[in-house]
MIGULUM-526122 format. One record per residue: residue in three letters; residue number from 1; z, x, y of N, C-alpha, C, O, CB in turn. Coordinates in nm, 4 decimals. Atoms other than C-alpha are relative to their C-alpha. Last residue first. Glycine has a CB too. Example, Ala and Ser with C-alpha at 12.3 -4.5 7.8 and 13.67 -1.06 7.14 Angstrom:
> SER, 2, -0.0060, -0.0820, -0.1190, 0.7140, 1.3670, -0.1060, 0.0730, -0.0770, 0.1090, 0.0899, -0.0261, 0.2198, -0.1415, 0.0414, 0.0462
> ALA, 1, 0.0000, 0.0890, -0.1190, 0.7800, 1.2300, -0.4500, 0.0000, 0.0900, 0.1200, 0.0665, 0.1936, 0.1181, 0.1246, -0.0992, 0.0027
END
This chain:
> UNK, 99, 0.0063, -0.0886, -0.1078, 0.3602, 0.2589, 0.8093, 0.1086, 0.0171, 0.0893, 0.0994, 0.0960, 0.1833, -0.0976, -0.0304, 0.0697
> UNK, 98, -0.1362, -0.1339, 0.0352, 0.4416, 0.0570, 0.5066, -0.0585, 0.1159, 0.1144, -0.0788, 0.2250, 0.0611, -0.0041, 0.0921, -0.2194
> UNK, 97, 0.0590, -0.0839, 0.1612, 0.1980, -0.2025, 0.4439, 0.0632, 0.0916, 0.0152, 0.0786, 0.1582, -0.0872, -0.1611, 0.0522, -0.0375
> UNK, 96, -0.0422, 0.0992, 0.0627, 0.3849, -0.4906, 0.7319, -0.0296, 0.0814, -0.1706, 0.0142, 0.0488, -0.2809, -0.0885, -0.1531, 0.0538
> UNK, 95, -0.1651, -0.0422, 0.0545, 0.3972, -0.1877, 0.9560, 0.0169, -0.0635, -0.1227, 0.0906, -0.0083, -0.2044, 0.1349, -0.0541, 0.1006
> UNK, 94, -0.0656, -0.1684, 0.0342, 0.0413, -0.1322, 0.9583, 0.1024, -0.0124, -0.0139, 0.1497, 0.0596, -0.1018, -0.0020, 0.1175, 0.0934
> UNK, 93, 0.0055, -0.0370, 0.1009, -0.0537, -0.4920, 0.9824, 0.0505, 0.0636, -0.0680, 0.1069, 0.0393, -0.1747, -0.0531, 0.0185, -0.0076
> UNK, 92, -0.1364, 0.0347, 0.0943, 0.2032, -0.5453, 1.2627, -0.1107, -0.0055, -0.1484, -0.0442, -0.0366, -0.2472, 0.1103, -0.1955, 0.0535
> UNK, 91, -0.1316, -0.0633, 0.0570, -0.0140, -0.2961, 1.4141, 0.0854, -0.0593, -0.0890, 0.1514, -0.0017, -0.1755, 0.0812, 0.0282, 0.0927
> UNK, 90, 0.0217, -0.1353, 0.1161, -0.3368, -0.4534, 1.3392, 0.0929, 0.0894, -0.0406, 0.1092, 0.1469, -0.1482, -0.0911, 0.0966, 0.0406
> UNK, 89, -0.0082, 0.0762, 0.0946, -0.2087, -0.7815, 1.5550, -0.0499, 0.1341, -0.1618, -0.0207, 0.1370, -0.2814, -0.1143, -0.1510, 0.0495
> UNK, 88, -0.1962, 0.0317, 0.0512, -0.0847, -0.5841, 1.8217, 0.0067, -0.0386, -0.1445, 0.0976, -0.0128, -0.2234, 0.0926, -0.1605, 0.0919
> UNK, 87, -0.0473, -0.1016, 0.0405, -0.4402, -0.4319, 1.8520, 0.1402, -0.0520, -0.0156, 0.2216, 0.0111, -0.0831, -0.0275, 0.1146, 0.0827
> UNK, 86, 0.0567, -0.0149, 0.1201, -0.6214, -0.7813, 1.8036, 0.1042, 0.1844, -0.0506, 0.1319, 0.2265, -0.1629, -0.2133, -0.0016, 0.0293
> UNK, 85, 0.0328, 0.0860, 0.1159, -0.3941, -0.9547, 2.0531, -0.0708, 0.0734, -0.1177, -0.0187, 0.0425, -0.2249, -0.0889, -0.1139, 0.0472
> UNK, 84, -0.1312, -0.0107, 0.0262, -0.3056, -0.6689, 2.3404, -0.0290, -0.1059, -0.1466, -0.0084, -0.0370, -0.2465, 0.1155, -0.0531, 0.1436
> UNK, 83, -0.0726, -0.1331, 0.0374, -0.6620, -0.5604, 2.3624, 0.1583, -0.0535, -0.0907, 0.1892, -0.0318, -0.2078, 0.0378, 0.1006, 0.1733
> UNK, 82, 0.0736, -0.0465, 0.1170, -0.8035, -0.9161, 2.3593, 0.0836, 0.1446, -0.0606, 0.1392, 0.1627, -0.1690, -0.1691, 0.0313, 0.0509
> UNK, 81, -0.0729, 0.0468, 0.0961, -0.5918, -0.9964, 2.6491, -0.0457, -0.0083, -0.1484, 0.0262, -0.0629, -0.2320, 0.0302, -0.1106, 0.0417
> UNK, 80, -0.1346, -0.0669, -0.0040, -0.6440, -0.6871, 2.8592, 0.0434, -0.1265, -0.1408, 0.1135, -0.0984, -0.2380, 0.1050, -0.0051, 0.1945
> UNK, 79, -0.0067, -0.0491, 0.0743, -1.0319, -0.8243, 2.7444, 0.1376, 0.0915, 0.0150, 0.1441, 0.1873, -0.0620, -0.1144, 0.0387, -0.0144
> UNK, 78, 0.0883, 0.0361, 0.1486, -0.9977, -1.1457, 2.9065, 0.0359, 0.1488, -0.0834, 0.1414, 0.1465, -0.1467, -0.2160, -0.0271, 0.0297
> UNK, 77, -0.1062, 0.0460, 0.0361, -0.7912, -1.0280, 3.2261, -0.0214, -0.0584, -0.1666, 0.0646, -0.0671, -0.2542, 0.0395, -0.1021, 0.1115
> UNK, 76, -0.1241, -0.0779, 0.0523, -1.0207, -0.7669, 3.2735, 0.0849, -0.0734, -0.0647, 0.1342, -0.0290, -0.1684, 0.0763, 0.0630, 0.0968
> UNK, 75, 0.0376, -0.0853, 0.1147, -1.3570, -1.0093, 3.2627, 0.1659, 0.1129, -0.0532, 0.2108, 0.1282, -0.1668, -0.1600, 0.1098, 0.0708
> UNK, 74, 0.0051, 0.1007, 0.1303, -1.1695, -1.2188, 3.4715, -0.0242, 0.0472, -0.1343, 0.0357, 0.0305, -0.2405, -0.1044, -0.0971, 0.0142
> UNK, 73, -0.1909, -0.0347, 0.0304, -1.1169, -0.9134, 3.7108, 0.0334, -0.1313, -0.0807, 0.1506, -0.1518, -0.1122, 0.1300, 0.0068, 0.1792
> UNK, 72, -0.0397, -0.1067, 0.0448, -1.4987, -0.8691, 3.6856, 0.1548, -0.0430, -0.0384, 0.2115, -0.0348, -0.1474, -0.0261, 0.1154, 0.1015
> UNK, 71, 0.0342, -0.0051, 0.1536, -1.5891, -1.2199, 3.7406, 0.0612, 0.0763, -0.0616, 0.1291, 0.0396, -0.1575, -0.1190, 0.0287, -0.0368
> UNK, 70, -0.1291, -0.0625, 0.0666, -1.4102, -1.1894, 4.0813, -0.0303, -0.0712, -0.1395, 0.0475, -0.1501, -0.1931, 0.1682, -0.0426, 0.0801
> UNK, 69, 0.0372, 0.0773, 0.1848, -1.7768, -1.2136, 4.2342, 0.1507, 0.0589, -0.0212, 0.1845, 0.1718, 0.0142, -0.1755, 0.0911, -0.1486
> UNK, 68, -0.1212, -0.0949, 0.0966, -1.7364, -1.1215, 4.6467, 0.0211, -0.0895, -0.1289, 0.0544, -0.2080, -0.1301, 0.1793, 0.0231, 0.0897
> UNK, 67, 0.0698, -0.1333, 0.0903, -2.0053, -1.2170, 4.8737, 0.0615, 0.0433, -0.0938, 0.0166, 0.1446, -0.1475, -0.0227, 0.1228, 0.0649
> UNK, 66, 0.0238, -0.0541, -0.0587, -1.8494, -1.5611, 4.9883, -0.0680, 0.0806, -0.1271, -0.0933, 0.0544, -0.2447, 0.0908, 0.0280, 0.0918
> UNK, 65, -0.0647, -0.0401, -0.0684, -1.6149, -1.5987, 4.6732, -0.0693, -0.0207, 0.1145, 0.0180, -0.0923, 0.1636, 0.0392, 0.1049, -0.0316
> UNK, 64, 0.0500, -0.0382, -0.1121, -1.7817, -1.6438, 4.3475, 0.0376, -0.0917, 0.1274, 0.0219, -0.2137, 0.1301, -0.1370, 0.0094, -0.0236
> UNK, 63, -0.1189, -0.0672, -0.0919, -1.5782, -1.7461, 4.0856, -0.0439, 0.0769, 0.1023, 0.0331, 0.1623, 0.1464, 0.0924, 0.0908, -0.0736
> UNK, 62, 0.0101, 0.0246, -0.1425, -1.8142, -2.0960, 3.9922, 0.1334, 0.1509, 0.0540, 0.2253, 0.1238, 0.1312, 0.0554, -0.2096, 0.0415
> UNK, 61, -0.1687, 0.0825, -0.0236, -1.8505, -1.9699, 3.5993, -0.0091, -0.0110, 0.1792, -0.0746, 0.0768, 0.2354, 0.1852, 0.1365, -0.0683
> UNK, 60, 0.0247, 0.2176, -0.0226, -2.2042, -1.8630, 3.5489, 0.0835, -0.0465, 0.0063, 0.0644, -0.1660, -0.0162, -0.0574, -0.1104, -0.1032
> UNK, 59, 0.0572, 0.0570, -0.0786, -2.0893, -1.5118, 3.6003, -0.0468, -0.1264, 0.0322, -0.0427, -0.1981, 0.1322, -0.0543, 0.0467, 0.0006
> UNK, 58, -0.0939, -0.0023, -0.1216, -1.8560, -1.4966, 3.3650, -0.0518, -0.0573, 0.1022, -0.0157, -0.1650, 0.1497, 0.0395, 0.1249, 0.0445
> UNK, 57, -0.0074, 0.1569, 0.0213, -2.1603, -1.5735, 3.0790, 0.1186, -0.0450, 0.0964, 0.1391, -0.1645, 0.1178, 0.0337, -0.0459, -0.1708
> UNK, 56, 0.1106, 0.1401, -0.0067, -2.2985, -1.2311, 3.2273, 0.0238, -0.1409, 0.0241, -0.0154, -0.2107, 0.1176, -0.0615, -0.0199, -0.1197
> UNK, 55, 0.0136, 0.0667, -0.1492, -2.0074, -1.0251, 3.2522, -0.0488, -0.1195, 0.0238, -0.0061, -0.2253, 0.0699, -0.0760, 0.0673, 0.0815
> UNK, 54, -0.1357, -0.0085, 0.0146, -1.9292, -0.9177, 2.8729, 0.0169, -0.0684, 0.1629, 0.1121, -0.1397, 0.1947, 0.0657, 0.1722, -0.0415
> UNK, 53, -0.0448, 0.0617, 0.0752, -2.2671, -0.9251, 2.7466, 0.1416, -0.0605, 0.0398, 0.1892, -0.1564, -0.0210, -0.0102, 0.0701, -0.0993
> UNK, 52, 0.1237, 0.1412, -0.0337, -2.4129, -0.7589, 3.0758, 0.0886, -0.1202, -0.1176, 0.1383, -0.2198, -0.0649, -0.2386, 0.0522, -0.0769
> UNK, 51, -0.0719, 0.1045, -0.0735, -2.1275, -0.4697, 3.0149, -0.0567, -0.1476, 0.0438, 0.0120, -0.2398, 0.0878, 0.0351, 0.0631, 0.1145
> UNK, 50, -0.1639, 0.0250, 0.0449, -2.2560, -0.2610, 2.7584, 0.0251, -0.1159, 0.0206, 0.0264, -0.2118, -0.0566, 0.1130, 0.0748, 0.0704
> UNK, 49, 0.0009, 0.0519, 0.1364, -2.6354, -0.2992, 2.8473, 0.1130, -0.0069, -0.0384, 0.1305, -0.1188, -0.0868, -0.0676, 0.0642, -0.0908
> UNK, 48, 0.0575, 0.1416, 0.0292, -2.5892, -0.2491, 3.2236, -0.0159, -0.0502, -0.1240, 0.0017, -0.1720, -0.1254, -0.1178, -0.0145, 0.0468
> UNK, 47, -0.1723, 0.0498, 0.0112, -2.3366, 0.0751, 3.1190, -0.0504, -0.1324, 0.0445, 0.0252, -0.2238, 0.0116, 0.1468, 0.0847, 0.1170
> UNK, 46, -0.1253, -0.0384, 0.0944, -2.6566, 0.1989, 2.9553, 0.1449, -0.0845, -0.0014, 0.2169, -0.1324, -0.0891, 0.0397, 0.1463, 0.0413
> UNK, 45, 0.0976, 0.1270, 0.0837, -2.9711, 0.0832, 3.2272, 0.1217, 0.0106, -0.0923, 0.1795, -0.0964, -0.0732, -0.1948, 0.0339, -0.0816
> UNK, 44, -0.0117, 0.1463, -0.0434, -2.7485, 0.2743, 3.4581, -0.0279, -0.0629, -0.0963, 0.0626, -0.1328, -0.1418, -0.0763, -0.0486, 0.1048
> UNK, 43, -0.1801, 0.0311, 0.0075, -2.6751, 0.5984, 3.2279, -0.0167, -0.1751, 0.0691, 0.0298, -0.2739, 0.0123, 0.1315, 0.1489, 0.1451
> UNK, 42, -0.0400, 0.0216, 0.0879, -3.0994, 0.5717, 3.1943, 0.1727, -0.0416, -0.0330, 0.2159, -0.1336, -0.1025, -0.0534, 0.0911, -0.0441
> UNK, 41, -0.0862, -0.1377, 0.0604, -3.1697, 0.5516, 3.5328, 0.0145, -0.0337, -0.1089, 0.0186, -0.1565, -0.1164, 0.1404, 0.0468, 0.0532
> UNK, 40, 0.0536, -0.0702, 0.1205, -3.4388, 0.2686, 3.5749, 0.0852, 0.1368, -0.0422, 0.0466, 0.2170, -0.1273, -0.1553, 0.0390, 0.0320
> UNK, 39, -0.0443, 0.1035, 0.1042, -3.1928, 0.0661, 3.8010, -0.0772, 0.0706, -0.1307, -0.0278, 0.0644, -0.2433, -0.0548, -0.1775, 0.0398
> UNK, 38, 0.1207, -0.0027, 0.0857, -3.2146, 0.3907, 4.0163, 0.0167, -0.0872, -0.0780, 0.0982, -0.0447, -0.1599, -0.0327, 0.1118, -0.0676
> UNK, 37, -0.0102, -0.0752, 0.1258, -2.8342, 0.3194, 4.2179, -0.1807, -0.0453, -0.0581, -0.2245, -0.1599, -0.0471, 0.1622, -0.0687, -0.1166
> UNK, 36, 0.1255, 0.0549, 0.0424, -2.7652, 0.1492, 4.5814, -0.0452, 0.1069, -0.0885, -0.0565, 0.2174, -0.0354, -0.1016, -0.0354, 0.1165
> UNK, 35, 0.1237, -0.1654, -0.0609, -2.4115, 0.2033, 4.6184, -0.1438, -0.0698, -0.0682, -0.1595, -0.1554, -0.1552, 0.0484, 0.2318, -0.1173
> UNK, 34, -0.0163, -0.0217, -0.1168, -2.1481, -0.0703, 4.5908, -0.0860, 0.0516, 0.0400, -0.1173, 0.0445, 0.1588, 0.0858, 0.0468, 0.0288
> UNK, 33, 0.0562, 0.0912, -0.1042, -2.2757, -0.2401, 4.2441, 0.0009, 0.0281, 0.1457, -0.0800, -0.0355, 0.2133, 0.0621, -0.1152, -0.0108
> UNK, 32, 0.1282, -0.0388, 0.0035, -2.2414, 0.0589, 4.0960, -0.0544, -0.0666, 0.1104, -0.1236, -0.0371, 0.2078, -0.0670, -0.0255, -0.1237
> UNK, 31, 0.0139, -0.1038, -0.1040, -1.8422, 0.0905, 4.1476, -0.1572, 0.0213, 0.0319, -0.1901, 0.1056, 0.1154, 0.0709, 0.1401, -0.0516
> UNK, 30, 0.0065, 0.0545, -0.1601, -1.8349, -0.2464, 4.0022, -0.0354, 0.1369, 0.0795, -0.1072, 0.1321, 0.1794, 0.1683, -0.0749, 0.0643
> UNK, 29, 0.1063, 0.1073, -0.0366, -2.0370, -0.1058, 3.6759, 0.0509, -0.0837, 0.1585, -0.0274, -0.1290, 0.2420, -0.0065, -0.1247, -0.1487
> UNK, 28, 0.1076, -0.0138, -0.0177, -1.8325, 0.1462, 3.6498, -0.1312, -0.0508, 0.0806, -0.2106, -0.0209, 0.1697, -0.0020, -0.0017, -0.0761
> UNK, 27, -0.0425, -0.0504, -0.1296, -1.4771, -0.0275, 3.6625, -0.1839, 0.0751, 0.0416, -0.2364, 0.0342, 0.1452, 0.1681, 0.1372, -0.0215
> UNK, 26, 0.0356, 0.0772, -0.1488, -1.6618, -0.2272, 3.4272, 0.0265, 0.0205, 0.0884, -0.0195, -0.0418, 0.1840, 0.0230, -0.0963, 0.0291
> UNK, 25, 0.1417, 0.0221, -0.0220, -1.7482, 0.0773, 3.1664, -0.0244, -0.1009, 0.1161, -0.1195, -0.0987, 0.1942, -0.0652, -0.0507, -0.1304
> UNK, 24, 0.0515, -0.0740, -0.0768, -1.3493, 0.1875, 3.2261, -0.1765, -0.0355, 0.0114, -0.2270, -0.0067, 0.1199, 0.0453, 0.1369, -0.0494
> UNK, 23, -0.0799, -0.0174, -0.1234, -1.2433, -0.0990, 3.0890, -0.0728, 0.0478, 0.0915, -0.1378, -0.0111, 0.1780, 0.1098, 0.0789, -0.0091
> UNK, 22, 0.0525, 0.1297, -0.0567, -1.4790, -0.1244, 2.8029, 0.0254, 0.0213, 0.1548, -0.0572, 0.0444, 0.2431, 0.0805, -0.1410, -0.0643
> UNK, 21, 0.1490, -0.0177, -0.0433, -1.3793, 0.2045, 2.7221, -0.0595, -0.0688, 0.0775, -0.1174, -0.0322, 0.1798, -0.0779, -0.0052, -0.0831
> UNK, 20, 0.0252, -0.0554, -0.1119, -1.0414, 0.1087, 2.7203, -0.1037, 0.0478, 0.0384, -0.1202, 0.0648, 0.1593, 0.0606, 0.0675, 0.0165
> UNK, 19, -0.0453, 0.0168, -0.0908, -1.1353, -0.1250, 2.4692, 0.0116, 0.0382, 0.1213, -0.0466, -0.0177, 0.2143, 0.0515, -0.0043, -0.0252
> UNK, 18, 0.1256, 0.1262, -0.1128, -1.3051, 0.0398, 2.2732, 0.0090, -0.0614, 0.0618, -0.0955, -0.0784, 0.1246, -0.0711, -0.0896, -0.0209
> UNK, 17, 0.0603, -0.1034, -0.0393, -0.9794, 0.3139, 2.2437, -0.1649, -0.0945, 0.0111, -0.2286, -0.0964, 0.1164, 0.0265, 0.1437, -0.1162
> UNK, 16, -0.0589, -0.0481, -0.1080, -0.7647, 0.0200, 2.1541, -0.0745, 0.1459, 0.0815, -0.0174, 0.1879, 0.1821, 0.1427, 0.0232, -0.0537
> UNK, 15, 0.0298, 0.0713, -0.0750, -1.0017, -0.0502, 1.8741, 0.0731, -0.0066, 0.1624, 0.0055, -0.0425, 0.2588, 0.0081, -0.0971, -0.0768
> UNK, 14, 0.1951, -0.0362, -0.0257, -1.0448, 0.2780, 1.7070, -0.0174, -0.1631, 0.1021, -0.1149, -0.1761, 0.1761, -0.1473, -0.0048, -0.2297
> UNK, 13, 0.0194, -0.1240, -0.1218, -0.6228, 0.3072, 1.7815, -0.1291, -0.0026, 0.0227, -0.1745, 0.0392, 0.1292, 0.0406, 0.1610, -0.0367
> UNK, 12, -0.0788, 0.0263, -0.1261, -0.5622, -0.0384, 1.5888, -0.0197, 0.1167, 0.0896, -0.0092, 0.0857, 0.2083, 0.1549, -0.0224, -0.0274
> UNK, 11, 0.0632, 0.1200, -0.0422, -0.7856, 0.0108, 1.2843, 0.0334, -0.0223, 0.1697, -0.0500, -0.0347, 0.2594, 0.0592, -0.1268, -0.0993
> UNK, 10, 0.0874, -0.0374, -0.1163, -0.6316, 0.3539, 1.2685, -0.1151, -0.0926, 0.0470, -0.2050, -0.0643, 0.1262, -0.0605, 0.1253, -0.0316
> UNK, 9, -0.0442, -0.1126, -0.1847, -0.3161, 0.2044, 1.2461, -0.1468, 0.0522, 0.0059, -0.1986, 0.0378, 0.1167, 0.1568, 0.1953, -0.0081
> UNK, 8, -0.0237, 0.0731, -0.1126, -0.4512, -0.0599, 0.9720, 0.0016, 0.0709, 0.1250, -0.0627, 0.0560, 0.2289, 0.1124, -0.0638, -0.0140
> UNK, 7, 0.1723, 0.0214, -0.0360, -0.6318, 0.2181, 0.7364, 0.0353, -0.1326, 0.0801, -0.0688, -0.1884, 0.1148, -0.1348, -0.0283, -0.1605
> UNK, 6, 0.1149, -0.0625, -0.0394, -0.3116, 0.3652, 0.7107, -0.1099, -0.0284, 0.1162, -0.1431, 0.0044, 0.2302, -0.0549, -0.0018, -0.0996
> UNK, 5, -0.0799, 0.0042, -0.1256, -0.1178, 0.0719, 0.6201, -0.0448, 0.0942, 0.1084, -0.0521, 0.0624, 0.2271, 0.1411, 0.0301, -0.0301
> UNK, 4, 0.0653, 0.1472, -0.0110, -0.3806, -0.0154, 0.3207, 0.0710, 0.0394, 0.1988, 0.0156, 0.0165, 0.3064, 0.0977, -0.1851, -0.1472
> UNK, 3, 0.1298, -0.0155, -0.0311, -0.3210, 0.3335, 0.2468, -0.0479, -0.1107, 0.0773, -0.1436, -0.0991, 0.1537, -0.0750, 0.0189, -0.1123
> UNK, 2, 0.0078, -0.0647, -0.0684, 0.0449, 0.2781, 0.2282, -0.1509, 0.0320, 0.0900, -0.1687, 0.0432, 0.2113, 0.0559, 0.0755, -0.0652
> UNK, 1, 0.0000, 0.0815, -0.1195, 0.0000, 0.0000, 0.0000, 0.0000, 0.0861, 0.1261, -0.0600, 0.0299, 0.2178, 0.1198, -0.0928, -0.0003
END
């Protein structure tokens, strides 16, 4: 069972580490939106493919402001709560197999 407990924790660190990725890919992506950026860059076209999935269907939600979209910090509050739910939920795997 140990193994089993194992292969939970590092369930829980490979997803807590996509996560913050995530994170950091929309802090990105707002910081893009400020500056006027090569849409054909490749890194652009990149953290636009990440994050489009994860913004997008936000966007059609009425949280636009004036000029100012607080999709993004919807989008955070969504995947802060994803983080804490699927990685909490892998830990108490791990403990529950003997970690």
């Amino acid at each position: 069972m140990f193994i089993f407990g194992q292969f939970f924790a590092s369930l829980a660190l490979l997803f807590s580490m996509i996560f913050k990725i995530l994170y950091l890919l929309v802090v990105i992506r707002i910081l893009l939106s400020w500056i006027p950026v090569d849409p054909y860059n490749e890194i652009v076209k990149a953290v636009y493919a990440i994050t489009d999935p994860i913004l997008e269907p936000l966007k059609r939600l009425p949280l636009q402001v004036g000029v100012i979209d607080f999709s993004p910090i919807l989008a955070f509050v969504i995947l802060t709560f994803l983080d804490s739910f699927v990685v909490g939920v892998l830990k108490r795997l791990a403990v529950f197999f003997g970690v």
